[in-house]
N, C-alpha and C positions, 0 to 999 in steps of 0.2 A: 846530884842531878838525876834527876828519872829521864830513862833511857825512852827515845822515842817507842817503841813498843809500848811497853809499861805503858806510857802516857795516854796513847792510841786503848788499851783497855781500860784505864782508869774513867776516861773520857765517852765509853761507847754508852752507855748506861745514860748516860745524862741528853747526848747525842737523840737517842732514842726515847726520852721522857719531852723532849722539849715540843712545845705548842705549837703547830702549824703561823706561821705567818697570817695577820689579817689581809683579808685578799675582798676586792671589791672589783666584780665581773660586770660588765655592759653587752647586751646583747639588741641589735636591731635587725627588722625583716626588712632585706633588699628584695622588696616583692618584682620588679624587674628583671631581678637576674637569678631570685628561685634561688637565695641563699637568706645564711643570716653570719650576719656580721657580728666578730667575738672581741672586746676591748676588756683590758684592765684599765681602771680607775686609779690613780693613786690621791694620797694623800692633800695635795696642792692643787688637784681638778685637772691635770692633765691625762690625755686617752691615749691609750696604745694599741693600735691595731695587733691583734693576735693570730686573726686568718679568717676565712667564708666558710660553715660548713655547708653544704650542700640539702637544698629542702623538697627538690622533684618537683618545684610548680612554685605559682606564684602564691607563694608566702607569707603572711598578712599578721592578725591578730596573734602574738604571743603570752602565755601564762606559767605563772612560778607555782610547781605544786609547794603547801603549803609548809612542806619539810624541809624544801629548797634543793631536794635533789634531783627536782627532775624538770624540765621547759618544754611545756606542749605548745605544739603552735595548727594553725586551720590554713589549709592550702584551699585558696579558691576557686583556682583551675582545673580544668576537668582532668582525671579523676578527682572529686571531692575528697579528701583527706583532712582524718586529724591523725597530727604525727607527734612522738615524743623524744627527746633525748635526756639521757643521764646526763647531770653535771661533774666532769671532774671537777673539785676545790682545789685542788692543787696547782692545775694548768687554763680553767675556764675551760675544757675541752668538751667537745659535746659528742657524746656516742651515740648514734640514732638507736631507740628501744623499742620503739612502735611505728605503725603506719595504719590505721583502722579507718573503711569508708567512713564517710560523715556522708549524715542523713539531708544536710543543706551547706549554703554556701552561710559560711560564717565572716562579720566585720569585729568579731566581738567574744570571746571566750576568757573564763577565769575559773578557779578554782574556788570553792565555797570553802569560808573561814576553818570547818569542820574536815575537811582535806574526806571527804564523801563523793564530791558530784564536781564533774565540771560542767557550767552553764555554759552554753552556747546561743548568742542570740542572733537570728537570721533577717537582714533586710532586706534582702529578696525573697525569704520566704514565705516572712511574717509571722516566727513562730519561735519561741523559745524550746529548746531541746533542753535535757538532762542527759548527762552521760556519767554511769559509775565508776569511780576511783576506788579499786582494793588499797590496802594497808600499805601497799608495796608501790602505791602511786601508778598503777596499771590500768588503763585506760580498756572499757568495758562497751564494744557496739554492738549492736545498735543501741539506742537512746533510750533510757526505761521512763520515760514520758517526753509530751511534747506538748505543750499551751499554746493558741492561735492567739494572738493578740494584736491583731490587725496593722494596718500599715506600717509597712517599715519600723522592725524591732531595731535598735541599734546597740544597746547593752544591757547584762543584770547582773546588781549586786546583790550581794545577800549580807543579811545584820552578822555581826560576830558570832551571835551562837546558831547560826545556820536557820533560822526557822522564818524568815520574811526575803520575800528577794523583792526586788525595785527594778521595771525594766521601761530605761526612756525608747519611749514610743515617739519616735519621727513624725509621722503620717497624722497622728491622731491630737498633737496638742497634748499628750499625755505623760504622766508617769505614772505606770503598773505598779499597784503593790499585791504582793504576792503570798501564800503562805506555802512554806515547804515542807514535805512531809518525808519522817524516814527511809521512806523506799524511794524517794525521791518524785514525786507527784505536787504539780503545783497547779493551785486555785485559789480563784481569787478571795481577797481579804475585805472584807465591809463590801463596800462600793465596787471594788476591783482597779481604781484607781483614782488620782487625782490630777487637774487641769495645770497646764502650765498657760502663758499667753497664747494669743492667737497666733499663729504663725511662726510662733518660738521655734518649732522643729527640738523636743525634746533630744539630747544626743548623747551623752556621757553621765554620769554619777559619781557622786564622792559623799562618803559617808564620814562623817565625824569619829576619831578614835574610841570615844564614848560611848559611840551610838543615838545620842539625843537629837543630831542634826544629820539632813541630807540637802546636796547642795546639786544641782543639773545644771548643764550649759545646756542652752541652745542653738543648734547649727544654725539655723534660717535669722534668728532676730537674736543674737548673741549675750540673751538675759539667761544670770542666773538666778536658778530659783529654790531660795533655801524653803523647805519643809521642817518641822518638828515633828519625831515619830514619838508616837502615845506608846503608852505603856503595852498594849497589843499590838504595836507595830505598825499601825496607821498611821496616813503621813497627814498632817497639816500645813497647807501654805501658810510662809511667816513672812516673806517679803523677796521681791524682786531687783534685782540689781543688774541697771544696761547695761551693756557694750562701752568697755572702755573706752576702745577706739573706732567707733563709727561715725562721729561727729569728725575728730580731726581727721582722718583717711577718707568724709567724704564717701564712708560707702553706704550703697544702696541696701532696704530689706532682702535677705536672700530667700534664693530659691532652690528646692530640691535639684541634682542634675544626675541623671538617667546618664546612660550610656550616650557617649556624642552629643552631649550638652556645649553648647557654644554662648555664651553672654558677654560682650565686650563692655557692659557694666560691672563697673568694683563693685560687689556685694558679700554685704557681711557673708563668713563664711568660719564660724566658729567649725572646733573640733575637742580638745581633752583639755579634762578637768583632774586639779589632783589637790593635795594637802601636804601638809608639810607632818611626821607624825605626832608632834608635838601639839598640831591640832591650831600653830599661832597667825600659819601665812596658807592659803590658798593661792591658786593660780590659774589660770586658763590660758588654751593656744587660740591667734585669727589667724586662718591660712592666708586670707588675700592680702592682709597689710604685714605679714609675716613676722606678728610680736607675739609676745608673752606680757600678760598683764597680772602683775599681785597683788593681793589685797590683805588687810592684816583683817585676823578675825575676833573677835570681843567672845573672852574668855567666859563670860556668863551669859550673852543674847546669843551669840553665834553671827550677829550681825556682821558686815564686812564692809571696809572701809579702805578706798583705791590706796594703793601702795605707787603704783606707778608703771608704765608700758615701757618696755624694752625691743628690740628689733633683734631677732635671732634669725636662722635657718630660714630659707624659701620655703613657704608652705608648709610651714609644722603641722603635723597632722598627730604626730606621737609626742612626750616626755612623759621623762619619768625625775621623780625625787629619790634620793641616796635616803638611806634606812636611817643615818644618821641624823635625815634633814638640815644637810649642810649647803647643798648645792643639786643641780639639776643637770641634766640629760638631753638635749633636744633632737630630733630629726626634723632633716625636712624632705617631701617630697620632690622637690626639685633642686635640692642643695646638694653636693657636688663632696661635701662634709656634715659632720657627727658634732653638735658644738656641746661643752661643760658648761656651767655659770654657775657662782659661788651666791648664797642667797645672805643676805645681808641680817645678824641674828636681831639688831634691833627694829633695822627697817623694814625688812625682806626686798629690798632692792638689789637685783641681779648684776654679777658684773662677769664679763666672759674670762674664762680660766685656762683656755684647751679646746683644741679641733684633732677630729682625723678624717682618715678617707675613708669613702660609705659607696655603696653600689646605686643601681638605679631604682630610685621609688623609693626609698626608707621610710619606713611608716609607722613602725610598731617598738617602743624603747622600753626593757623589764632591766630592772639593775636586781643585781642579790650580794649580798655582803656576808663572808663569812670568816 
């Protein structure tokens, strides 16, 4: 019989070779209460509240640098800030790392594929910022360029190898294609951009795992509208897809709403767009009728083909999809909780898995899995 001791050293060696647990983190901006909310994810879709870390302001857009070790996020309250924390893997714990002025109020920030530049794009200011990312995932101010790109910017992405960013333009009916240069300086590409419908209110971007497809929602007229990017990066209109649910909900064309906007008309009121990474189910949020709508998407057009509308969260304004693309993430901005939904692999039909408690305003949902 080997004596406890003995055993205790036989065993330390192995103890200390063994693989970290897979651990799957949920973090949301309680822009309300100027925190951000920390859940584990498990397995079977249920959330576990882990605690609020503390953000100085109301706390809005969030971004995974590209290594995963680190969550920048843009406080929109005066002082302007962009701040960062390290990720513990171990506990989900966030250590703040940074607090750098920002040069505007940001609705929209992400990290370009190249872990280089985080984009920032501005709707009140009308202007896409660049901000440099050292090696170390260190956030560099002020902004080493800034692109005006007229009315209301609401987000940019950039293709995988970093050299096109895409920015839906609200105001203008537009989506910006962009080229990006290694100091990080952006101007326009061909045309400088391409038309979504009238009234559409360009709002969010999802790009295809590929690269061959780019897909926008619309905030005001809740179409999306897939593009084909050319070989240089230009985007071509391939076709438009309404609003799942504005015929059955009855709602009306919307309208941009400024501060102290009041309309006692339902109107469409699109918000985020995302994929699944597999590239097989797409999704969208409408805040006013407060569903999630999926569509399956065709492996060789990229066309999309309604899956089906679900009821989540009040006012989603945020989700996110698990890296797995197993299941989804929802906030709402006036939900009270944090809801899971399991996505169905042949259908993509959502079914709810898991709630927790979320602070006031939740708006912003980044998951990372490690």
């Amino acid at each position: 019989m080997i004596k406890p001791l003995r055993a205790a050293l036989l065993l330390a060696p192995l103890a200390g070779s063994t693989p970290l647990l897979a651990q799957t983190y949920v973090y949301v901006s309680e822009a309300g209460d100027g925190t951000i909310a920390r859940y584990s994810l498990d397995q079977h879709g249920a959330l576990h509240l882990l605690g609020h870390t503390p953000a100085d302001g109301k706390v809005m857009p969030l971004a995974l640098s590209t290594d995963k070790t680190h969550l920048y996020a843009a406080i929109r309250s005066k002082p302007l800030q962009l701040a960062s924390w390290v990720i513990d893997r171990r506990s989900g714990d966030l250590t703040q790392k940074q607090q750098v002025p920002a040069a505007a109020s940001y609705p929209w920030i992400v990290a370009e594929p190249q872990g280089r530049f985080l984009l920032a794009a501005s709707y009140d200011g009308n202007v896409v910022d660049v901000y440099r990312l050292t090696p170390e995932a260190t956030l560099s101010a002020p902004p080493v360029s800034r692109y005006a790109t007229g009315p209301a910017a609401h987000s940019a992405i950039a293709d995988p190898a970093g050299k096109t960013v895409y920015v839906g333009n609200l105001g203008t009916d537009r989506v910006l294609q962009l080229t990006l240069s290694d100091s990080g300086t952006l101007a326009a590409l061909g045309g400088g951009y391409v038309a979504t419908a009238k009234n559409n209110g360009p709002r969010h971007s999802v790009m295809s795992a590929d690269g061959r497809f780019l897909y926008n929602i619309g905030e005001m007229g809740g179409v999306i509208t897939q593009f084909r990017r050319e070989a240089n990066g230009a985007l071509v209109k391939v076709a438009e897809f309404p609003s799942a649910v504005a015929a059955s909900y009855h709602l009306a064309e919307g309208r941009e709403r400024p501060p102290g906007y009041s309309d006692p008309t339902p109107r469409i009121w699109a918000a985020d767009i995302h994929l699944t990474p597999d590239g097989r189910f797409l999704y969208v949020s409408e805040r006013t009728s407060s569903t999630l709508s999926g569509y399956r998407v065709d492996a060789e057009s990229g066309a999309l083909t309604l899956a089906g509308s679900w009821p989540v969260e009040k006012q989603p304004r945020g989700f996110a999809i698990t890296p797995d693309g197993r299941g989804l993430v929802v906030s709402g901005e006036k939900s009270a909780v944090i809801g899971s939904y399991r996505i169905d692999p042949q259908s993509g039909a959502l079914t709810r898995t898991g709630e927790a408690p979320v602070g006031s305003d939740a708006n912003w949902v980044t998951i990372v899995h490690y």
